[in-house]
C-alpha positions as CSV (number, residue, x, y, z in Angstrom):
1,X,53.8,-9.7,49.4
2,X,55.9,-11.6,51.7
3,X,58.6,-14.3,50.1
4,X,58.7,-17.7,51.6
5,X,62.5,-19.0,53.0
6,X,61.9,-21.9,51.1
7,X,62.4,-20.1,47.6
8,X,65.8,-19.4,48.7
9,X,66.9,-22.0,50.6
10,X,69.9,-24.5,49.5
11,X,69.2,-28.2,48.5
12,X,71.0,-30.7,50.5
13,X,72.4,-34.0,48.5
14,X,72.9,-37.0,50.1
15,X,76.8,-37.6,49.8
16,X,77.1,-40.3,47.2
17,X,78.2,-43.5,49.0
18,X,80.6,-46.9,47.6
19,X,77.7,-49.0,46.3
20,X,76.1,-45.8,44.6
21,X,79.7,-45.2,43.1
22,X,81.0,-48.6,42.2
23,X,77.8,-50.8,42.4
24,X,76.2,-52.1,39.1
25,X,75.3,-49.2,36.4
26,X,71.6,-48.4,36.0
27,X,69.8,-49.9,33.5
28,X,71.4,-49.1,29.8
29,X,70.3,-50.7,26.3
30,X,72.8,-49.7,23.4
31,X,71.9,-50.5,19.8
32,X,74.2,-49.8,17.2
33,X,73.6,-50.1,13.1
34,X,76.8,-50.9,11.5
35,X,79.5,-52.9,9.0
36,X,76.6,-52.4,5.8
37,X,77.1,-55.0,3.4
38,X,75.5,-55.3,-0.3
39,X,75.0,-58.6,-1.1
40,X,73.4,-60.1,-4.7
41,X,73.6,-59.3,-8.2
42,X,71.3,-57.1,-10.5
43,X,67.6,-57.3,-9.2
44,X,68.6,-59.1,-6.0
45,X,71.1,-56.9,-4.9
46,X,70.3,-55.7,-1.1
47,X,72.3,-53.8,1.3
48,X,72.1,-55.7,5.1
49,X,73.3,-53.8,8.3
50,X,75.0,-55.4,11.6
51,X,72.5,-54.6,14.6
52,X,74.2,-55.0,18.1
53,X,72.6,-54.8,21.3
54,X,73.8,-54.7,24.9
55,X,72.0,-54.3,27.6
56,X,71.2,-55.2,31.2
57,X,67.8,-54.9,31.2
58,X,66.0,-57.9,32.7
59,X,63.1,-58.2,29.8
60,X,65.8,-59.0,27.1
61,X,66.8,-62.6,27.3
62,X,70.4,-62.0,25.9
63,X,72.4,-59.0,27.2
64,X,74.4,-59.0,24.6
65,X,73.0,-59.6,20.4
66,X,74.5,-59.1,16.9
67,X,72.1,-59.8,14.2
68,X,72.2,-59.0,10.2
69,X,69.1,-57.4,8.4
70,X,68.0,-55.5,5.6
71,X,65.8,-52.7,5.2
72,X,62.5,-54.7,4.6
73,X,63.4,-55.9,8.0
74,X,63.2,-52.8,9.8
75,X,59.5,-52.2,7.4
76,X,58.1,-55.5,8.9
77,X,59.1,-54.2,12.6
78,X,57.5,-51.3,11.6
79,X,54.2,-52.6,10.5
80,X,54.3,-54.9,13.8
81,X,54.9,-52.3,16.3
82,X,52.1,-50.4,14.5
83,X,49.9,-53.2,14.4
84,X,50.2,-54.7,17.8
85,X,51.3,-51.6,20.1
86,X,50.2,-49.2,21.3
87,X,53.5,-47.0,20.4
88,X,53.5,-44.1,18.5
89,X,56.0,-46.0,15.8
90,X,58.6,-42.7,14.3
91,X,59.4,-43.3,10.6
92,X,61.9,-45.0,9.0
93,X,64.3,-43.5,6.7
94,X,63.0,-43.0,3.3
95,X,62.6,-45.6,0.6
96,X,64.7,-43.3,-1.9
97,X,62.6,-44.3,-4.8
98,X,64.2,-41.7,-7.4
99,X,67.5,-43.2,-6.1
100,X,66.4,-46.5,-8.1
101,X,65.9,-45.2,-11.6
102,X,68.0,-46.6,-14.1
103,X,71.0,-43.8,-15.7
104,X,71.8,-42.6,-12.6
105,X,75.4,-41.1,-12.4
106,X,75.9,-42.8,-9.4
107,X,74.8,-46.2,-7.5
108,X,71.7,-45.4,-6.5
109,X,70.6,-47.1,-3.5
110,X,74.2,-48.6,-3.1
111,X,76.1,-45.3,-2.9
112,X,78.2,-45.0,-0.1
113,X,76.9,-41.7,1.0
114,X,73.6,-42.8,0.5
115,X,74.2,-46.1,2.8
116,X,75.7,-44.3,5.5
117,X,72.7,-41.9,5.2
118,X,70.1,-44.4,6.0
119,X,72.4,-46.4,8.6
120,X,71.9,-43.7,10.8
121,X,68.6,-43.8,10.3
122,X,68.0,-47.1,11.1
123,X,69.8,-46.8,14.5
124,X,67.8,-43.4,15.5
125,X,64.7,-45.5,14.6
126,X,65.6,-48.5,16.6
127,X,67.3,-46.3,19.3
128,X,63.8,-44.0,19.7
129,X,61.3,-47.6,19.5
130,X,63.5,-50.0,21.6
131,X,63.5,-47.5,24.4
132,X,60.1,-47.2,24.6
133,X,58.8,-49.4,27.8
134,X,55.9,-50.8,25.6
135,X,57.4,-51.8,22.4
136,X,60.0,-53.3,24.4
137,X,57.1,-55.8,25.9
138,X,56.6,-56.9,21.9
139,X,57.9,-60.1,20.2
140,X,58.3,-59.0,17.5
141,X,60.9,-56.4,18.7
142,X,62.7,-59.0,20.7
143,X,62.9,-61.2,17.2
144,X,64.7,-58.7,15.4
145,X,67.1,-57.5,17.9
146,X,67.9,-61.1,18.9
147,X,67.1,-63.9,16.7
148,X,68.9,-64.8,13.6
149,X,66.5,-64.8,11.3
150,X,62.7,-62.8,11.2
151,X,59.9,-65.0,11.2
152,X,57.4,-63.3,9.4
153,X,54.9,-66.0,10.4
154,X,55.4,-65.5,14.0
155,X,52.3,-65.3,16.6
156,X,52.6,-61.5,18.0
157,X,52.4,-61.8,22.1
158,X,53.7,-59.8,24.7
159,X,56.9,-60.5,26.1
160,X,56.9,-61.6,30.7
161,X,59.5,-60.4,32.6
162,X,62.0,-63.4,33.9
């Protein structure tokens, strides 16, 4: 049983040169789920959540995004990237239904803790589907990360390169 020099032999790296070292980074896409806000009285009460994006990747027409929406929001994405991809979609964060009975000694789905709880959620979720090269070819993606408001209404395509 002979052992080949090649098992033992030492890999050679290229010394890094200027434009490796100072050119432009490779590609990034940051999304971050902050500054929760509860909004309405009684029945209409809603909690809404910043979502900022930077990025330099060419398919997203602005590198730079800050949009406000609510949990529903991030069920219609959801149901679209379900619907029209081809993405295995991860879940959300839970709906925390007992959280919304009535005589609670706390506030429910508008406890702090609670809010905090499912803002990291939310930006794992986004995080996992907006990195995926697929989902990031949807419109309705691109809507929620970068327009103002969601257009439920919308006509689901495929988003071209520039």
């Amino acid at each position: 049983m002979a052992s080949t020099i090649a098992d033992t032999r030492r890999l050679f790296s290229k010394p890094q040169n200027l434009n490796d070292a100072y050119g432009p980074p490779s590609n990034f896409l940051e999304i971050d789920v902050s500054n929760p806000e509860t909004v309405g009285v009684g029945r209409s009460r809603f909690t809404t959540y910043e979502v900022r994006l930077k990025t330099n990747l060419p398919i997203f027409k602005l590198k730079e995004s800050s949009v406000r929406r609510r949990y529903s929001d991030f069920e219609w994405l959801r149901a679209e990237l379900e619907r029209e991809s081809k993405v295995v979609v991860p879940p959300l964060p839970g709906k925390a239904l007992f959280r919304q009975l009535p005589f609670r000694g706390d506030d429910g789905i508008f406890d702090d803790n609670f809010i905090e709880e499912r803002r990291q959620g939310l930006e794992q979720f986004l995080n996992k589907v907006a990195g995926h090269p697929l989902a990031q070819n949807e419109r309705c993606l691109h809507m929620f990360l970068q327009e103002d408001s969601v257009d439920r209404n919308y006509t689901p395509s495929k988003i071209r390169q520039a």
